[in-house]
N, CA, C and O atoms as a printed pandas DataFrame, in Angstrom:
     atom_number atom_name residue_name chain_id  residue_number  x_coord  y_coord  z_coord
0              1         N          UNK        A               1  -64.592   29.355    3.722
1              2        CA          UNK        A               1  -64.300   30.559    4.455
2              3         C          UNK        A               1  -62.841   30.509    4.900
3              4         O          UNK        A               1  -62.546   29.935    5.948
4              5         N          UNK        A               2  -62.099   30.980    4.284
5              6        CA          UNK        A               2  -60.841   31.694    5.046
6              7         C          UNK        A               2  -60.406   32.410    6.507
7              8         O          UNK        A               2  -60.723   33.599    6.536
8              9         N          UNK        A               3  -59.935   32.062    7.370
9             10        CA          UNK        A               3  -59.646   32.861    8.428
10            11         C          UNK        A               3  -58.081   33.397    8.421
11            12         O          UNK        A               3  -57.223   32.577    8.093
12            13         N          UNK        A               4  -57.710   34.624    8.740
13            14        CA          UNK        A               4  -56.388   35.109    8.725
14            15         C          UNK        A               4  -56.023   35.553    9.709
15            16         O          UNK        A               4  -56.717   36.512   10.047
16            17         N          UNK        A               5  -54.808   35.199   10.740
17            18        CA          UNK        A               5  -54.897   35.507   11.679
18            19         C          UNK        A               5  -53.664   36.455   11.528
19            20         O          UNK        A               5  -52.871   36.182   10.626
20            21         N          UNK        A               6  -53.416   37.569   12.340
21            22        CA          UNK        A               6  -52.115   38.401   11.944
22            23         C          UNK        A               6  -51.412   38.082   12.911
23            24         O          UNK        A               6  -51.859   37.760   14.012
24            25         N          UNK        A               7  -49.844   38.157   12.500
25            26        CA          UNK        A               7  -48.876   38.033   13.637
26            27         C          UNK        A               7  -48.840   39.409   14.398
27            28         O          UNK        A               7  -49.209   40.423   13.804
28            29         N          UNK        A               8  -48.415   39.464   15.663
29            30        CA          UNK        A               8  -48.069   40.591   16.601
30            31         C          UNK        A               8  -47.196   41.442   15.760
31            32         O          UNK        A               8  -46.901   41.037   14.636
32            33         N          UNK        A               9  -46.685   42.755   16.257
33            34        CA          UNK        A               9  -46.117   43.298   15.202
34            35         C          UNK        A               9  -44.901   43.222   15.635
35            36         O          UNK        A               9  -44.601   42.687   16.702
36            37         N          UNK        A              10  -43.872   43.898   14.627
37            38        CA          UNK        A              10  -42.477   43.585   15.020
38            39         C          UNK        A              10  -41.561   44.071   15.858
39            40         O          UNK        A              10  -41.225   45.210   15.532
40            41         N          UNK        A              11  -40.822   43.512   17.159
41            42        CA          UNK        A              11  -40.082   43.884   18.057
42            43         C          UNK        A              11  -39.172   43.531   18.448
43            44         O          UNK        A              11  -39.543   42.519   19.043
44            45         N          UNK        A              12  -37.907   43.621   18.612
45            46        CA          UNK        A              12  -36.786   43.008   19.077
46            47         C          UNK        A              12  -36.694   42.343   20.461
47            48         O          UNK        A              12  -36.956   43.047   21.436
48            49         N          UNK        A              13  -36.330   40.993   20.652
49            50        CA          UNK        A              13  -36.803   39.944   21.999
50            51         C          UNK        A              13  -35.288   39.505   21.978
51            52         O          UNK        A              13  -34.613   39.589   20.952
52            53         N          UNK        A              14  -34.821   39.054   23.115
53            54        CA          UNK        A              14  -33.887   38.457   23.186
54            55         C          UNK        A              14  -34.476   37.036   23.393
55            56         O          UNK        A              14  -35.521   37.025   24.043
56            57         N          UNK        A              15  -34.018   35.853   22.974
57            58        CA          UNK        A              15  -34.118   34.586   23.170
58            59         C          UNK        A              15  -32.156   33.443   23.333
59            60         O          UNK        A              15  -30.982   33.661   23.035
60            61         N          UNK        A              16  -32.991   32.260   23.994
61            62        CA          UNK        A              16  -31.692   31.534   24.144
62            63         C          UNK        A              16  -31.691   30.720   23.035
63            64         O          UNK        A              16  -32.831   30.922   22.616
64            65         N          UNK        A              17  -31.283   30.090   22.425
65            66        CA          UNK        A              17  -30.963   28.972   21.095
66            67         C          UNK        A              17  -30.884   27.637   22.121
67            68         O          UNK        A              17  -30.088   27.161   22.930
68            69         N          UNK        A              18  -32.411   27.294   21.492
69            70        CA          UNK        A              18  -32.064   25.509   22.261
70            71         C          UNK        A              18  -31.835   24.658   21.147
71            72         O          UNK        A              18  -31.597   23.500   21.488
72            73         N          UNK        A              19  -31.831   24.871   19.900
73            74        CA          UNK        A              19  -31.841   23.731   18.590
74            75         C          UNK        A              19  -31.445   24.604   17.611
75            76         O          UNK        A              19  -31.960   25.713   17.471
76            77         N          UNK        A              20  -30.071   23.936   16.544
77            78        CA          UNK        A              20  -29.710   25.035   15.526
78            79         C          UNK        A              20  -29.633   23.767   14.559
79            80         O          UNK        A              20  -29.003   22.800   14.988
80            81         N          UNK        A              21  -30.167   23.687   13.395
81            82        CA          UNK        A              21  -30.053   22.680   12.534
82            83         C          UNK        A              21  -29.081   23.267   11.158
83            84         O          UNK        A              21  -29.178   24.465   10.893
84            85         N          UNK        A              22  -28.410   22.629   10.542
85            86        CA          UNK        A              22  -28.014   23.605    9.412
86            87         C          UNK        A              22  -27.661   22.007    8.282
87            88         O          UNK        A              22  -26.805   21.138    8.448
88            89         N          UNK        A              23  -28.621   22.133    7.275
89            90        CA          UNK        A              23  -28.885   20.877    6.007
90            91         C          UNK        A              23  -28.224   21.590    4.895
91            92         O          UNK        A              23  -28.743   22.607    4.434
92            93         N          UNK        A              24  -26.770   20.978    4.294
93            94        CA          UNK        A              24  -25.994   21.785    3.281
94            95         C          UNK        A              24  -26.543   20.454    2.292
95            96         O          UNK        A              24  -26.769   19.299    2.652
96            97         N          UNK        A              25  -26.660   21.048    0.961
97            98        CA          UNK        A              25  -26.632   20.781   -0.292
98            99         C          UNK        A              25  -25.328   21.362   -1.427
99           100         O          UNK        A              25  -25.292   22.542   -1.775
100          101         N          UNK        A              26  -24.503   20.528   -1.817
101          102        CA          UNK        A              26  -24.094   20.714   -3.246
102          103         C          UNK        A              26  -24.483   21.214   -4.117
103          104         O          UNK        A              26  -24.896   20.502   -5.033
104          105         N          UNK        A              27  -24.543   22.782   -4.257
105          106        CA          UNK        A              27  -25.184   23.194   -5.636
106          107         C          UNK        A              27  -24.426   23.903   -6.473
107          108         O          UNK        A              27  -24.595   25.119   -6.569
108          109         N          UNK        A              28  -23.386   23.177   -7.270
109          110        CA          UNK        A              28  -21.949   23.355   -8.482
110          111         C          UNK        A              28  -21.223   24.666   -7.973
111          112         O          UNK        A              28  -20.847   24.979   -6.843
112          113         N          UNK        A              29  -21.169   25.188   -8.930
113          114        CA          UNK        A              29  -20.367   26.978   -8.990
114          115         C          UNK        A              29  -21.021   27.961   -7.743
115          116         O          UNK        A              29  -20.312   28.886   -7.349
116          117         N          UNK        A              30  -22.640   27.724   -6.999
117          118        CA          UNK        A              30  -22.630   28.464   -5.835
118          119         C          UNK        A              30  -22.469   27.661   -4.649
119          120         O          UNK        A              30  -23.043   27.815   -3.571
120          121         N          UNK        A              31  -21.643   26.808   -4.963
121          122        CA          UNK        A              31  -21.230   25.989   -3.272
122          123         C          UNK        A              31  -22.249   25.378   -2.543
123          124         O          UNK        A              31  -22.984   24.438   -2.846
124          125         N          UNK        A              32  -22.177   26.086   -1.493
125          126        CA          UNK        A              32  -23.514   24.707   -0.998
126          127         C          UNK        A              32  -24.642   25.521   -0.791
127          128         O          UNK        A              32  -24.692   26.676   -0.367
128          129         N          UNK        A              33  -25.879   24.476   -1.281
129          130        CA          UNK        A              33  -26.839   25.682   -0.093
130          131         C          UNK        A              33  -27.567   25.416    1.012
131          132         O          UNK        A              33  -28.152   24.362    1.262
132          133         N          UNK        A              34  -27.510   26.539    1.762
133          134        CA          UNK        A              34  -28.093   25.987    3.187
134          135         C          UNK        A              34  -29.269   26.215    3.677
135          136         O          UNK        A              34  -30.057   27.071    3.276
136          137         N          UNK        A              35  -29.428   25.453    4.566
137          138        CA          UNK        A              35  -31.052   25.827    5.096
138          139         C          UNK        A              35  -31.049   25.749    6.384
139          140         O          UNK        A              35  -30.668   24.644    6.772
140          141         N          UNK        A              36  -31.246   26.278    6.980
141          142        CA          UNK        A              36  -31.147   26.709    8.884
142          143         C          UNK        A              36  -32.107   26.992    9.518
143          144         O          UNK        A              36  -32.579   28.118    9.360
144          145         N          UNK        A              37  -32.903   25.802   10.726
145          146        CA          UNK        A              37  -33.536   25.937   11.493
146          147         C          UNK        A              37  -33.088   26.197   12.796
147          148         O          UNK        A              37  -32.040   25.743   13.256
148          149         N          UNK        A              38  -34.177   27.208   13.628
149          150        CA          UNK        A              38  -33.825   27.201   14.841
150          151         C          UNK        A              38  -34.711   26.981   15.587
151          152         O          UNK        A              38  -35.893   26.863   15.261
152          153         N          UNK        A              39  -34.361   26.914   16.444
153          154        CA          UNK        A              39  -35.767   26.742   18.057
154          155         C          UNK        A              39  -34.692   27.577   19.080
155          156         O          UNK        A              39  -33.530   27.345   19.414
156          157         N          UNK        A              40  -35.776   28.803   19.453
157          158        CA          UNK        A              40  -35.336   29.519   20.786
158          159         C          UNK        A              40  -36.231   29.659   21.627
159          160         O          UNK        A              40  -37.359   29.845   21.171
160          161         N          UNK        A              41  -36.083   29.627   22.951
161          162        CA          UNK        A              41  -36.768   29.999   24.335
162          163         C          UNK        A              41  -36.262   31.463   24.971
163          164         O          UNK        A              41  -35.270   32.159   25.187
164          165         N          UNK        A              42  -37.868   31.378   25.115
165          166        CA          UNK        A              42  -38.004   32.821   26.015
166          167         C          UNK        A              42  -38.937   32.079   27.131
167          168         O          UNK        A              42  -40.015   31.486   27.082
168          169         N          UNK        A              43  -37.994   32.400   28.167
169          170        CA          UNK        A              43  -38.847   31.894   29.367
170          171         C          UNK        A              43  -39.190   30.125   29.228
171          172         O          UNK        A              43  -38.461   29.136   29.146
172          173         N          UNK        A              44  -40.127   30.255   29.243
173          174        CA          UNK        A              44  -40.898   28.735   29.296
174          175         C          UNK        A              44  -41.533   28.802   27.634
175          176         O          UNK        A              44  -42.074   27.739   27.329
176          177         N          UNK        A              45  -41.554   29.783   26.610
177          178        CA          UNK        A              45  -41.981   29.477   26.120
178          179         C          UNK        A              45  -41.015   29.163   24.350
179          180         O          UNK        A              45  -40.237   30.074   24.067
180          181         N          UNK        A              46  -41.078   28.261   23.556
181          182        CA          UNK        A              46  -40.230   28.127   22.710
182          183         C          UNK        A              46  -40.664   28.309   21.387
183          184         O          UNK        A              46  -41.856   28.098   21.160
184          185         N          UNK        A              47  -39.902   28.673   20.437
185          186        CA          UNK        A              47  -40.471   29.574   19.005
186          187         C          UNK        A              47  -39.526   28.728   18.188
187          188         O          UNK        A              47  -38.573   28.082   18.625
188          189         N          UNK        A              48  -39.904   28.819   17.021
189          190        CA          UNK        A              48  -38.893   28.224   15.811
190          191         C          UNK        A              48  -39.213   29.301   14.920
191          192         O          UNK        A              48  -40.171   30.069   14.824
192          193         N          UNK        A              49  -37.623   29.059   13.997
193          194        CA          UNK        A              49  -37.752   30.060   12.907
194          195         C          UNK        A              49  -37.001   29.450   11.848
195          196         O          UNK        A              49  -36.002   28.985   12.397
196          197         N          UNK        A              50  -36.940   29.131   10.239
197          198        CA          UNK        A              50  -36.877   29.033    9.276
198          199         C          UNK        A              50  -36.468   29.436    8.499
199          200         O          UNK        A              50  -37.197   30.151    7.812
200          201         N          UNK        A              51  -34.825   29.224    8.029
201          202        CA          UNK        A              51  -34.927   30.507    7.531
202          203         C          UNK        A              51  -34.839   30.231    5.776
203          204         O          UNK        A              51  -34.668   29.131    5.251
204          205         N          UNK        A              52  -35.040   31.813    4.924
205          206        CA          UNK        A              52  -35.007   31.067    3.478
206          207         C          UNK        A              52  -33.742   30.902    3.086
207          208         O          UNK        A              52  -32.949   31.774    3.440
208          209         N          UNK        A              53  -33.158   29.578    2.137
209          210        CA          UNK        A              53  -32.398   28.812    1.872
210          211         C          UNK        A              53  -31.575   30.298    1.114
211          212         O          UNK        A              53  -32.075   31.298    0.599
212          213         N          UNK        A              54  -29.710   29.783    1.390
213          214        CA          UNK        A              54  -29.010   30.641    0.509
214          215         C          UNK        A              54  -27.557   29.588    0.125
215          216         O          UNK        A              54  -27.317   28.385    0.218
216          217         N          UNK        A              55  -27.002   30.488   -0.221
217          218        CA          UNK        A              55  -25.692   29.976   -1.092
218          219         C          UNK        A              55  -24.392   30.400   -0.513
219          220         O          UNK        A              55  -24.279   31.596   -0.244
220          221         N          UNK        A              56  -23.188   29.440   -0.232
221          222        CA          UNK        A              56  -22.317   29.927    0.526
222          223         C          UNK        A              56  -21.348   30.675   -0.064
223          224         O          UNK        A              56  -20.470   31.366    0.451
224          225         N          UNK        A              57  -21.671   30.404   -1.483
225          226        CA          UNK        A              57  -20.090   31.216   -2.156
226          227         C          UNK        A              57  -20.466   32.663   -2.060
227          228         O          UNK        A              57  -19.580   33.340   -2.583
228          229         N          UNK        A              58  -21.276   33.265   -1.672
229          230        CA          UNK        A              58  -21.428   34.623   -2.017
230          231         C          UNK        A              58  -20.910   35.274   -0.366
231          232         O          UNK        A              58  -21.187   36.426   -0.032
232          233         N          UNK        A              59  -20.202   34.393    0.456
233          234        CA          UNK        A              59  -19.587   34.776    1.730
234          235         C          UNK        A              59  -20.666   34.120    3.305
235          236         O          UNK        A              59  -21.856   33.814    3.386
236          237         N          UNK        A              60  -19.852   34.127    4.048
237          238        CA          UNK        A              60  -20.148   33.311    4.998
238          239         C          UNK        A              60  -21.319   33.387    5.690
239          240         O          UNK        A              60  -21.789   34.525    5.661
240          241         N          UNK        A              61  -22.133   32.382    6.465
241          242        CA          UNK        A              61  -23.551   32.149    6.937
242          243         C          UNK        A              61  -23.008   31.983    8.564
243          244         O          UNK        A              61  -22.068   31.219    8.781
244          245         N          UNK        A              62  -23.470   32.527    9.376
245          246        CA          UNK        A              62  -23.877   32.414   10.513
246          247         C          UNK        A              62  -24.369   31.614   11.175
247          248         O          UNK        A              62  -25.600   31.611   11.204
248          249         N          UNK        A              63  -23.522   30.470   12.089
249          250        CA          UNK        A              63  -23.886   29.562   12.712
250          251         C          UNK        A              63  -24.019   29.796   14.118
251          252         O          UNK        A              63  -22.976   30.096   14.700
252          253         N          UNK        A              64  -25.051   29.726   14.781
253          254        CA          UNK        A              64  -25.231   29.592   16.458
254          255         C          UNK        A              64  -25.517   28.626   17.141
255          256         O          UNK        A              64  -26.364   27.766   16.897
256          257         N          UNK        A              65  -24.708   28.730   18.188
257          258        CA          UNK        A              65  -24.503   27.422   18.891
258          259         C          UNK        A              65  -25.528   27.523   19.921
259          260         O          UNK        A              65  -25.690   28.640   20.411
260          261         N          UNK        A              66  -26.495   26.233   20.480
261          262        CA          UNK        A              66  -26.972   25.887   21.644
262          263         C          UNK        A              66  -26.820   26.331   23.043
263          264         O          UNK        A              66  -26.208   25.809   23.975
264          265         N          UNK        A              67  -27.525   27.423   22.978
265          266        CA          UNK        A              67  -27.021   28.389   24.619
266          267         C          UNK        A              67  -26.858   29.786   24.508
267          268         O          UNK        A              67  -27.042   30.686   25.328
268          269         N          UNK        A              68  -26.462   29.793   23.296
269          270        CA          UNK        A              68  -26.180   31.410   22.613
270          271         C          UNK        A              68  -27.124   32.092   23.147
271          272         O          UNK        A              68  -28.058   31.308   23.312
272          273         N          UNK        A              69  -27.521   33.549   23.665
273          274        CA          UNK        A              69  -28.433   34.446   23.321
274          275         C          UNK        A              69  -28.195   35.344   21.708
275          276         O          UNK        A              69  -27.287   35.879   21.071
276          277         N          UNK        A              70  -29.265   35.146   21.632
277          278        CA          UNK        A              70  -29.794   36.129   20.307
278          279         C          UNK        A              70  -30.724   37.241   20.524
279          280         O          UNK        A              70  -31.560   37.258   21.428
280          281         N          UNK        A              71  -30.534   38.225   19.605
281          282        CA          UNK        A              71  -31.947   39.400   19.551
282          283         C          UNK        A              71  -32.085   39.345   18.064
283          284         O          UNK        A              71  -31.333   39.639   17.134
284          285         N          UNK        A              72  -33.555   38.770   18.171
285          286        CA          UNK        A              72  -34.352   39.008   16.808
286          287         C          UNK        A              72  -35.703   39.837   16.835
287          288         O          UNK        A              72  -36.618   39.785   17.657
288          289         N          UNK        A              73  -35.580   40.519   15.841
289          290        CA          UNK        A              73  -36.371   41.629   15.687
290          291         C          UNK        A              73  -37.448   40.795   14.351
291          292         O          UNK        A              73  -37.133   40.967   13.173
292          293         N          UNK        A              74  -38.481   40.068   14.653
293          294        CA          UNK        A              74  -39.350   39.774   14.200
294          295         C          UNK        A              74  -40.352   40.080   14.749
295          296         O          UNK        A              74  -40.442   40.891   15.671
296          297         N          UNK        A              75  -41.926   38.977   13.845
297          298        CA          UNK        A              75  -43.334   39.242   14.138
298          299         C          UNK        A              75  -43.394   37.752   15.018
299          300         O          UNK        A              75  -42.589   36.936   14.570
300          301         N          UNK        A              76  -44.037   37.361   15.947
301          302        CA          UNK        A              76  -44.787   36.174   16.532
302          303         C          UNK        A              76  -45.950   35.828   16.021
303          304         O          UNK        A              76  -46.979   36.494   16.128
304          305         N          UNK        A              77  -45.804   34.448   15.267
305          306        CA          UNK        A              77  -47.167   34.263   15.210
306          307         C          UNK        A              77  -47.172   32.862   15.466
307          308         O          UNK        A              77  -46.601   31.922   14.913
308          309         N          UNK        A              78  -48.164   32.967   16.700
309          310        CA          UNK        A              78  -47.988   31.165   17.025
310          311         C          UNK        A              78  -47.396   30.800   17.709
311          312         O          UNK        A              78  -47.520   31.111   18.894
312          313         N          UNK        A              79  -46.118   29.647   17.097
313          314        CA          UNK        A              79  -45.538   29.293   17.702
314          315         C          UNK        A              79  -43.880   29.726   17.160
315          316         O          UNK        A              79  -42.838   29.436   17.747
316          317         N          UNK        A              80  -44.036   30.576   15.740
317          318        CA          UNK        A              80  -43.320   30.611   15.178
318          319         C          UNK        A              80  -42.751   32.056   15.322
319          320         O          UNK        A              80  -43.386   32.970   15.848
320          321         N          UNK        A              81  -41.592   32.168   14.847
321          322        CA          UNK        A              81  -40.857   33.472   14.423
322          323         C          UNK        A              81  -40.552   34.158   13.151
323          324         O          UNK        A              81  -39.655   33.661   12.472
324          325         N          UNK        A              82  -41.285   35.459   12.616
325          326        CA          UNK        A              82  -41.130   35.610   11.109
326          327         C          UNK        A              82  -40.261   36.516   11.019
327          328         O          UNK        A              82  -40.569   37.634   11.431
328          329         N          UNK        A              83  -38.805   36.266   10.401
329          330        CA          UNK        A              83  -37.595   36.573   10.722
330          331         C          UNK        A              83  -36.813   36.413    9.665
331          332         O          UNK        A              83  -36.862   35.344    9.057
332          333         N          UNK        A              84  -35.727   37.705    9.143
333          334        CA          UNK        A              84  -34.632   37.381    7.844
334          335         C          UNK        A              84  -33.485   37.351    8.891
335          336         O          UNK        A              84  -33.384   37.823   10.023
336          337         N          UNK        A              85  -32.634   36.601    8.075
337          338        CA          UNK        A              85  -30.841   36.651    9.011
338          339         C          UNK        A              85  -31.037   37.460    9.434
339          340         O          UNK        A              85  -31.225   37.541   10.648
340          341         N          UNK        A              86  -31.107   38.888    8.265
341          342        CA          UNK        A              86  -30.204   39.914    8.845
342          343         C          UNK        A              86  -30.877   40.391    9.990
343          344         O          UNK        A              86  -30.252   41.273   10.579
344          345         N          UNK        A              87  -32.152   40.020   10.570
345          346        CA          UNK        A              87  -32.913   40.311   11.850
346          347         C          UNK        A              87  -32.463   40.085   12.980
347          348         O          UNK        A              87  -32.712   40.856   13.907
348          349         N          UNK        A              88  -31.622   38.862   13.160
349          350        CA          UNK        A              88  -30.747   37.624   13.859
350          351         C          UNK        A              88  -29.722   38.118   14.669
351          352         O          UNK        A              88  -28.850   37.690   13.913
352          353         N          UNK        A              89  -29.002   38.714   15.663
353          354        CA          UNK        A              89  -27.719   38.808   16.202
354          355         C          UNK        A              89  -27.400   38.355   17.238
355          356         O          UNK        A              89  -28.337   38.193   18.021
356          357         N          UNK        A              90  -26.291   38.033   17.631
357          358        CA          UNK        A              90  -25.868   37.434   18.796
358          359         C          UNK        A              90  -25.872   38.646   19.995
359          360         O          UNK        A              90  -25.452   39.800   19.909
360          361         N          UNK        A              91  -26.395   38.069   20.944
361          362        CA          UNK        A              91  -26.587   39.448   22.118
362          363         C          UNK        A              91  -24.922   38.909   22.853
363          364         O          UNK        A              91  -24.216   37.997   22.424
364          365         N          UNK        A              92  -24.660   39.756   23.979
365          366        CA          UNK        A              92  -23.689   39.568   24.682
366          367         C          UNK        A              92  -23.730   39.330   26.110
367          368         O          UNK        A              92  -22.685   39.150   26.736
């Protein structure tokens, strides 16, 4: 038996960035590719998000620093955040 649980639906949250990981790989003619984890808090409570791997030669990736606020416009499910970059911005 399968159970499926659905994420909440999608809304824009502001969160703080407590953990930004970023793992580059060598991959020839598209430069490197990267893979970027995060962990943000809202309140007391903390989310990670994943994001899918890309390539730097096709122009620059977005790094956030520890403390930053962000607004991401994803789904919650869990503990997690289901989220593309372009969902991602730095609040002010």
């Amino acid at each position: 038996m399968i159970f499926i649980t659905a994420a909440q639906p999608t809304q824009d949250h502001v969160y703080r960035v407590v953990d930004f990981q970023r793992r580059l790989v060598f991959a020839g003619k598209l430069g490197n590719r990267i893979e970027d984890t995060m962990t943000v808090a809202q309140g007391d409570k903390m989310f990670r998000i994943s994001f899918a791997p890309l390539h730097d030669r096709f122009g620059k990736v977005a790094v956030f620093e520890e403390g930053t606020m962000v607004t991401i416009r994803g789904a919650i499910d869990g503990d997690r955040i289901i989220a593309n970059r372009e969902n991602v911005k730095a609040s002010n």
